[in-house]
N, C-alpha and C positions, 0 to 999 in steps of 0.2 A: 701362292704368296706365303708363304711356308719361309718364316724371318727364324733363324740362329744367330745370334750376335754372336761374333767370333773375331781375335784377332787376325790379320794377314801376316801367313807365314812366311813368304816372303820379304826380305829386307826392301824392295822396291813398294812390294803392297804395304808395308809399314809407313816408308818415305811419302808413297802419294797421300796416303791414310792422314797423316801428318802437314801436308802440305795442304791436302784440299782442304780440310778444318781451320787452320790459320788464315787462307785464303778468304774461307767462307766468314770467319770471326771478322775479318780485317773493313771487307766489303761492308758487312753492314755497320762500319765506323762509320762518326762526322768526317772523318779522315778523306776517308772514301768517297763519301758525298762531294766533299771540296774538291779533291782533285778531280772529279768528273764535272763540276761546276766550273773549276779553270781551265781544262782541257777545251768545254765550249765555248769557254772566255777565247781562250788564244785562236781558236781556231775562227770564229767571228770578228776577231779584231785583223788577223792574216788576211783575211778576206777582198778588199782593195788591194792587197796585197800581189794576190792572184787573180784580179780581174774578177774574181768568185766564179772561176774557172769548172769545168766539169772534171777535171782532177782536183781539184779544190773541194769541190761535193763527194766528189768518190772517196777520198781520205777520211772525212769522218762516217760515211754511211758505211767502207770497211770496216774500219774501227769500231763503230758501234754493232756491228753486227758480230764480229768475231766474240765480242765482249759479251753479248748477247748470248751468242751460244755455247761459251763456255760456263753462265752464269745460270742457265737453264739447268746444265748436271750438279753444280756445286747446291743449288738452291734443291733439286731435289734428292740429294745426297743427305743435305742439312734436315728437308722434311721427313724422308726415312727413317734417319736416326731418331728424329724428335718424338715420330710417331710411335716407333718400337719403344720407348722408354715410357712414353705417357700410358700403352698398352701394356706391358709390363709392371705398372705401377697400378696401374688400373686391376690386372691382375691379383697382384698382391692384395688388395683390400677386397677384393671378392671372395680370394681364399679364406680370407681372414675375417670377415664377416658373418656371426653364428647367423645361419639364417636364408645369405646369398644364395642366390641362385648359381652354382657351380659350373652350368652352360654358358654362362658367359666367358668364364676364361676361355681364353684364345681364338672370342669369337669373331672377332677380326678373318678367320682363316672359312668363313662360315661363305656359301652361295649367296648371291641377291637374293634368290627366291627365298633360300634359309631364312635372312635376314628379316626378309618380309614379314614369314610368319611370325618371329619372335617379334616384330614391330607390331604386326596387327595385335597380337596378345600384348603385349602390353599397353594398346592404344586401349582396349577391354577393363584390363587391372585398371585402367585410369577413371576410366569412366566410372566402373564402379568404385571407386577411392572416391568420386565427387559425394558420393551419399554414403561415406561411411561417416558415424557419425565421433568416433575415435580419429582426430586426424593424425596421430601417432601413430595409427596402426598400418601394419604393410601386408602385401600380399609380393611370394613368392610365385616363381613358374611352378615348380612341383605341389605348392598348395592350393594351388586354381587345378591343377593337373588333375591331385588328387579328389577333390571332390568334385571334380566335374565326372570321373572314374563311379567315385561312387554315388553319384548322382543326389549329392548332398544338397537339399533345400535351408535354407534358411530364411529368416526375416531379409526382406530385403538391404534395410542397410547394414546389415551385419555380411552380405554376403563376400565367398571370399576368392570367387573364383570365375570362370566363363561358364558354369553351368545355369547361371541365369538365365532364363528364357530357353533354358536346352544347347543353347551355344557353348560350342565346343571350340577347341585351340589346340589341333597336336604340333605339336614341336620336333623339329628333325632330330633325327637319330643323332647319339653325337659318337 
C-alpha cells in the first residue's frame, strides 16, 4: 500500500483523472439526489404504464445497478485520495512536532500485527496518563522505550513509560 501521489502522464489518464472528480463532486450534489429522486418518480409513475411488467422491473434494477457499480470505483477513488491527504497532513504535524514520535509517519504502510503492537503501547501510555498527576504532560514511544531500556523506576504517577510493573513494548523495526 505504498501511495505516491503523482500526476497521469498520459493525456487520457489526465482526462479520466478529470472526469472521475467532477463526476465524483457532481454525485454528491442536491443535484444528484434529485435527479435520482425523479428518475424513481418517472419510472413509478410509467408503471400502469407498463402493466409493471418484468421489463418494467428489469429497467430500473439495470439501471440501478450499473449506477452502483460504477459509483463503488468513483467513491473509492474519492476515499483514497481523501485518505492520502489526511495522512499526509497527519504527517506533517508529526514531523513538525518537537517531541512526536517520528514512527508514526507513514505509518499507514505499517502490518496489522505492526499496528497492534504500537496500539497496545499506546493502550499502556494511556493508562499510565490516567495517574499522571501533570495532565499536560505526555509520553513519547521512544520515552517509554527508553526507560523501560534502562529500567528506570519512578514514583508511580510520575512514571513515563511500560517499564511499570516490568512491562515492556517493543516496537517494530521501522
Amino acid at each position: 500500500m505504498n501511495h505516491r501521489p503523482h500526476r497521469p502522464r498520459s493525456s487520457l489518464g489526465r482526462t479520466l483523472e478529470r472526469a472521475s472528480g467532477s463526476i465524483t463532486h457532481w454525485s454528491g450534489s442536491s443535484w444528484a439526489f434529485a435527479l435520482a429522486v425523479l428518475t424513481i418518480l418517472v419510472w413509478l409513475v410509467t408503471g400502469p404504464l407498463f402493466g409493471f411488467s418484468d421489463t418494467w422491473q428489469l429497467v430500473i434494477n439495470t439501471g440501478t445497478t450499473v449506477v452502483t457499480f460504477l459509483m463503488v470505483f468513483l467513491i473509492q477513488r474519492a476515499q483514497n485520495k481523501e485518505s492520502l491527504a489526511v495522512q499526509l497532513k497527519l504527517n506533517e504535524i508529526v514531523a513538525a512536532l518537537e517531541g512526536a514520535s517520528n514512527r508514526l509517519i507513514d505509518i499507514e504502510n505499517l502490518s496489522e500485527a505492526e499496528l497492534d503492537v504500537i496500539h497496545r503501547h499506546y493502550h499502556k501510555l494511556a493508562e499510565i496518563a490516567k495517574h499522571e498527576s501533570d495532565i499536560r504532560r505526555s509520553h513519547s514511544i521512544e520515552e517509554a522505550r527508553h526507560r523501560s531500556r534502562a529500567g528506570h523506576k519512578s514514583h508511580p504517577r510520575a512514571s513515563h513509560g511500560p517499564a511499570e510493573n516490568g512491562a515492556t513494548c517493543e516496537l517494530p523495526p521501522r
